[in-house]
VOGU-3710 file (C-alpha; in Angstrom, 3 decimals, decimal comma):
1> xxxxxxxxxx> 0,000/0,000/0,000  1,881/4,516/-0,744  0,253/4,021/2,953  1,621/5,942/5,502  2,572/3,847/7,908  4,341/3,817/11,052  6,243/0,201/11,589  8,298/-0,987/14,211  12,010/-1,905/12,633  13,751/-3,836/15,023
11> xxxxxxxxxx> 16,799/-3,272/13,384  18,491/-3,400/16,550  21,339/-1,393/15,330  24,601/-1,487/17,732  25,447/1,850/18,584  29,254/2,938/19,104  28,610/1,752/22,774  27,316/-1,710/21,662  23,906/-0,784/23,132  21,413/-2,390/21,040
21> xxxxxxxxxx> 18,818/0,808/19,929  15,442/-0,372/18,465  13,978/2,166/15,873  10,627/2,314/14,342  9,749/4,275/10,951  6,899/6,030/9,364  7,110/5,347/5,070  5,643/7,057/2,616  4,054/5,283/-1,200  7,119/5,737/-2,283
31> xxxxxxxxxx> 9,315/3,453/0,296  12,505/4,811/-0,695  12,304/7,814/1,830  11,121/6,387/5,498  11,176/8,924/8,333  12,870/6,676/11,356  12,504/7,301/15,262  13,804/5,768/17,921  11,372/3,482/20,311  8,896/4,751/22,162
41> xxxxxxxxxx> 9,906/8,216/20,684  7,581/10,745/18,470  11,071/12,884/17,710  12,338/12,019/14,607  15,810/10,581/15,096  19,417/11,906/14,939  22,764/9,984/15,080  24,749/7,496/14,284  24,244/3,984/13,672  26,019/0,698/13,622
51> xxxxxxxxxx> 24,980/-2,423/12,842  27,448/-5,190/12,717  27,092/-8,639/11,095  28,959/-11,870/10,512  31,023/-10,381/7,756  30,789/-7,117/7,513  29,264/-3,875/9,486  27,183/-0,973/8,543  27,536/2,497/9,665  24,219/4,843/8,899
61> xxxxxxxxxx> 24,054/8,596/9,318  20,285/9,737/10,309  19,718/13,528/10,808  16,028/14,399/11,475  14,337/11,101/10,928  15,990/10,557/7,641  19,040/8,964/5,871  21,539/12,015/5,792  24,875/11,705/5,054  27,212/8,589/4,890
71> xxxxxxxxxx> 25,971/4,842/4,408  29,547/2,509/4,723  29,959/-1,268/4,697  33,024/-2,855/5,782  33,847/-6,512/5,609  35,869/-7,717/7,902  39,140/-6,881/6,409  38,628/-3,296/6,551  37,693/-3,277/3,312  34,957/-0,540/1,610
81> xxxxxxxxxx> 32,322/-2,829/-0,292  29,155/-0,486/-0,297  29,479/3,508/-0,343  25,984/5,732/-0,297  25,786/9,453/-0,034  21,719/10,313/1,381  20,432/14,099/1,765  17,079/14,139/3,529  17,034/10,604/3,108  17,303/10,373/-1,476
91> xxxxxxxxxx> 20,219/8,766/-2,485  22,716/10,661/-3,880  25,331/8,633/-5,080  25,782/4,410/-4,254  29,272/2,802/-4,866  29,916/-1,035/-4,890  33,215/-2,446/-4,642  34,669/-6,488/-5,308  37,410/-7,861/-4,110  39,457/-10,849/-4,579
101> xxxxxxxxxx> 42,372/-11,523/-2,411  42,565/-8,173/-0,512  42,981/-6,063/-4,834  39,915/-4,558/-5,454  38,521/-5,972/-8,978  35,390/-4,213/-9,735  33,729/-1,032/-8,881  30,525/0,384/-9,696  29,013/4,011/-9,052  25,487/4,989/-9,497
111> xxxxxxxxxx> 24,593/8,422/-9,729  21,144/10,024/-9,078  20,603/13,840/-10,764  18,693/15,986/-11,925  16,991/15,224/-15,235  18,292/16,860/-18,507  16,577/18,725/-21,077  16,047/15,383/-22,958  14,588/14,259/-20,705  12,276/16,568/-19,628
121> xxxxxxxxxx> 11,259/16,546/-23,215  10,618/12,627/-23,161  8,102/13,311/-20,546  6,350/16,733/-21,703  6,072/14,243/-24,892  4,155/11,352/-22,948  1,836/14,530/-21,113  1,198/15,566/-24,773  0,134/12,001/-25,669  -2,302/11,187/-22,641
131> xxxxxxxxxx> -3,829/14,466/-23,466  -4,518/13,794/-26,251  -6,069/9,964/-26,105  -3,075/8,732/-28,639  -2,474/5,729/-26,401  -1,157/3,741/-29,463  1,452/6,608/-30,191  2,155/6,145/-26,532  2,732/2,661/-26,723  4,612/3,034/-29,302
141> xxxxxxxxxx> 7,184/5,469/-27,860  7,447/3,803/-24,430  7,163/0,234/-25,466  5,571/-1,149/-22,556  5,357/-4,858/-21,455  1,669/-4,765/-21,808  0,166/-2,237/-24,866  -2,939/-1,191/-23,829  -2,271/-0,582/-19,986  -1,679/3,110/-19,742
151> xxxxxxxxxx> -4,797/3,077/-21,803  -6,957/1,010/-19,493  -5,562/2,511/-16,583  -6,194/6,101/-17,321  -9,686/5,723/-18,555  -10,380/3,855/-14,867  -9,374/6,552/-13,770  -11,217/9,217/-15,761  -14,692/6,892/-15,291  -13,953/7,271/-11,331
161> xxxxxxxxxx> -12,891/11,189/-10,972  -13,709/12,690/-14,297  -12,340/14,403/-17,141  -8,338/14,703/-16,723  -8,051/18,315/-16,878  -4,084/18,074/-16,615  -0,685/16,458/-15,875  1,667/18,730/-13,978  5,514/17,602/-14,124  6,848/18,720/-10,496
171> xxxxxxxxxx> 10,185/16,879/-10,845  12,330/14,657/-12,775  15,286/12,901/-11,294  17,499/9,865/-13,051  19,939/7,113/-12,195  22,551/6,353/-14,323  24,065/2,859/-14,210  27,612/2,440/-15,623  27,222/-1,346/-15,340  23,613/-2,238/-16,157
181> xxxxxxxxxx> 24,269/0,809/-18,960  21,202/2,274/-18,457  19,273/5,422/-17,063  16,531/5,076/-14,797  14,329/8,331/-15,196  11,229/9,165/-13,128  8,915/12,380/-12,850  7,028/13,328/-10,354  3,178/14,026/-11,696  -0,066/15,490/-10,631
191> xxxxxxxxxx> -3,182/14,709/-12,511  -5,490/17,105/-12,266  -8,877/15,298/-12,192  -12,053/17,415/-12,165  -12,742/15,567/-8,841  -9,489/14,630/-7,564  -5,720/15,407/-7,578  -3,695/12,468/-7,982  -0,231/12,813/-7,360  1,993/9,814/-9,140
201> xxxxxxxxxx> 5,496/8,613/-9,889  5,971/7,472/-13,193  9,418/5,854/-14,478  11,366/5,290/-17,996  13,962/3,420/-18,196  16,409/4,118/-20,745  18,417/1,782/-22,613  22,315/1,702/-23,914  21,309/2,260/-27,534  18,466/4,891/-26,375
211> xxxxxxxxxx> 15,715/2,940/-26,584  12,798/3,555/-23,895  11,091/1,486/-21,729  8,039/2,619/-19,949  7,040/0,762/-16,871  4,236/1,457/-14,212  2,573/4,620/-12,661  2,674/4,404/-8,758  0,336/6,728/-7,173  0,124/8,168/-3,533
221> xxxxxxxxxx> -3,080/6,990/-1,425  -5,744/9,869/-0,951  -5,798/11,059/2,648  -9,921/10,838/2,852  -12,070/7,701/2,311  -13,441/9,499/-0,646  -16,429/7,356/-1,182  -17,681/7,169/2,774  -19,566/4,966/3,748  -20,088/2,393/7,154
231> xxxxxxxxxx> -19,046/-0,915/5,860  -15,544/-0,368/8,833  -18,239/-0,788/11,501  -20,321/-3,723/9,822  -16,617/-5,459/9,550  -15,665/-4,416/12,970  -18,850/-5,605/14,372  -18,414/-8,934/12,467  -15,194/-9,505/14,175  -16,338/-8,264/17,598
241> xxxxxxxxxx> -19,467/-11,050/17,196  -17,370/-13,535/15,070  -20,609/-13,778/12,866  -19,860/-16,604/10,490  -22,398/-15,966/8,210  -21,648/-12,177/7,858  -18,043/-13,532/7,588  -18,776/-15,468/4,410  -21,369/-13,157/2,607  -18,768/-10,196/2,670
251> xxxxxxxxxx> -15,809/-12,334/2,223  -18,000/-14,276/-0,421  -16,117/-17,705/0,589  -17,740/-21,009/-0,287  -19,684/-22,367/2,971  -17,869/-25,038/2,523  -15,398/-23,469/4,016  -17,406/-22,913/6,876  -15,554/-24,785/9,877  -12,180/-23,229/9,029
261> xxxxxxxxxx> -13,584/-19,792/9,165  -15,030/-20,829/12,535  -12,012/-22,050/13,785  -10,214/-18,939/12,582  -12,773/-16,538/14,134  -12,465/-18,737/17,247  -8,743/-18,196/17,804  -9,020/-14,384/16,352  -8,381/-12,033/19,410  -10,107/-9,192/20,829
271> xxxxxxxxxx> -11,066/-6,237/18,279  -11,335/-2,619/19,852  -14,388/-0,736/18,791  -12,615/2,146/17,972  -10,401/2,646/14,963  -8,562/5,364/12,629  -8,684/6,100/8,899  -5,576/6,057/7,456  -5,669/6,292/3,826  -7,632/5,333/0,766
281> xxxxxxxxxx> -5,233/3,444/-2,294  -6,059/2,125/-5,846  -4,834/-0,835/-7,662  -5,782/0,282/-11,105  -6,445/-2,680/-13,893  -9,176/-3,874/-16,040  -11,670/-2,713/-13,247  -10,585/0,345/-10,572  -10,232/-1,394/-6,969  -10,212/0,627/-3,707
291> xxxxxxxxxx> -8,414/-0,237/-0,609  -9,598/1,719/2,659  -6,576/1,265/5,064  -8,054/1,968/8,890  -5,858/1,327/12,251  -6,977/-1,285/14,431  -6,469/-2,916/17,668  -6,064/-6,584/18,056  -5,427/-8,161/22,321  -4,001/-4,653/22,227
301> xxxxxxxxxx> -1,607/-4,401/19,525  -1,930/-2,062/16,326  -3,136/-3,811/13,031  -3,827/-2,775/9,606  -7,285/-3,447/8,525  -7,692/-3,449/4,639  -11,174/-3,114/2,854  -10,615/-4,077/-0,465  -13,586/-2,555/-2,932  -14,672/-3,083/-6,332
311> xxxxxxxxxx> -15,529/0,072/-8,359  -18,979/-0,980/-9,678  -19,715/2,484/-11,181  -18,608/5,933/-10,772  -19,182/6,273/-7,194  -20,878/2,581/-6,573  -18,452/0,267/-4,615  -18,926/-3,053/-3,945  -17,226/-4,805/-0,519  -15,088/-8,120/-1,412
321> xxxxxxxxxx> -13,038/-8,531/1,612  -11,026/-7,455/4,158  -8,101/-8,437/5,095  -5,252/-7,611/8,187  -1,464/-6,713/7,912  1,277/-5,874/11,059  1,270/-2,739/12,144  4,790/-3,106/13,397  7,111/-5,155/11,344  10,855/-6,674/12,498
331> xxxxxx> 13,297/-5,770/9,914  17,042/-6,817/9,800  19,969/-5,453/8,514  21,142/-7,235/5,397  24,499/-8,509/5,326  26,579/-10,059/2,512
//
């Protein structure tokens, strides 16, 4: 879900003291730029981090909740094999390093920078073409895995939110790849719907011999449930009850299927009757699905509870199912 969540990382990094320090972070759609804070703390977090492993050990900069400044891995020689330059938590520059027998063999360096004026003309290009309905001109410039998706997706969209008024390029940023000799180039876009703004990420990747690949537009969730309505209390009351029946007819599982859902709804905890909305997401394909994300609590700990709606009509949803995620998620350190 380009939820905003806040997750517990149990990173337990080892500080410069050896004191193990459990953080927990708050991530945009995006996942590339999480704000991190230490336990039990609403201040975003400063410092200096170290996390050592088997073979090697990680030292990470944080300056007001975000990656800022140095990422460095060392193996256990000493030796530099991962290099990353953050500012306010974007990475600036990522260098990976090989050796063999102490002599470095192979070094890579990724750079990420502002877009050129090529680029920015590769993108007003594919604004120009969703303006204009030429999805088969579109296609044909970004040579997409599927032909025919941008087209399906945007007219979801349009039947859901009306007219698209226009696209607004905010920023466009690119990572060039020495080794994989390519460019990876994404804009930052707001569609302008007569009912909605939208705002989306939308990347290109660019070949060695120029040629363009378009992949997938990834959209923020909409802070407001847009289409309200009181289905969170019917599924809330559901669980509170553990009402098979209900469980089945919104679910729409086969009663034959009937014991295990009594078994789970048996062994499912305690549901508070309070919750929170957190945010409403899309999965746009052949039909236009919602996803109301609300904040739960389960024997006391936070939950994600996920309605999952199909778009009958413009402003007609249907309920399918629901479904729970962790709130608070352990996460490790990856070492090599």
């Amino acid at each position: 879900m380009k939820s905003i969540l806040k997750v517990l990382i149990l990173i337990s990094f080892i500080s410069c003291s050896n004191e193990k320090v459990n953080l927990e972070f708050e991530s945009d759609k995006e996942k590339e730029n999480y704000t991190y804070y230490e336990k039990g703390s609403d201040t975003p977090y400063s410092g200096k981090y170290v996390s050592k492993g088997e073979n090697d050990i990680v030292t990470i900069d944080f300056n007001n909740g975000k990656r800022d400044g140095e990422f460095l891995r060392l193996n256990n020689q000493g030796d530099t094999t991962e290099y990353i330059i953050y500012k306010d938590g974007r990475t600036l520059l990522q260098v990976d390093y090989l050796y063999e027998d102490g002599k470095l063999t192979w070094r890579n360096e990724i750079k990420d920078v502002k877009g050129s004026q090529d680029d920015e003309k590769v993108f007003n290009k594919v604004v120009n073409l969703i303006m204009s309905n030429d999805f088969y001109e579109l296609d044909d410039f970004l040579n997409p895995l599927f032909r025919g998706q941008y087209r399906n997706e945007l007219n979801n969209l349009s039947n859901q939110f009306g007219r698209l008024k226009n696209i607004e390029i905010t920023e466009i940023r690119k990572k060039i790849n020495p080794y994989k000799k390519r460019e990876d180039i994404r804009a930052k876009m707001i569609f302008h719907y007569e009912d909605i703004q939208l705002h989306s990420s939308f990347l290109i990747v660019k070949e060695k011999g120029g040629e363009l690949k378009g992949q997938a537009f990834t959209r923020r969730p909409i802070l407001n449930e847009l289409l309200p309505d009181n289905k969170i209390d019917e599924v809330v009351d559901i669980l509170t009850k553990k009402d098979v029946d209900r469980f089945l007819t919104i679910k729409h599982i086969d009663t034959k299927h009937r014991k295990e859902i009594e078994e789970y709804l048996d062994n499912f905890g305690a549901i508070s009757s309070t919750y929170k909305f957190l945010d409403t997401d899309f999965i746009v394909g052949e039909r236009m699905v919602y996803l109301k994300n609300y904040l739960v609590e389960i024997d006391g700990e936070k939950q994600i509870l996920t309605l999952k709606y199909s778009a009958i009509s413009k402003n007609v949803l249907d309920l399918r199912l629901f479904y729970l995620s962790p709130f608070r998620i352990d996460f490790e350190v990856m070492y090599f």
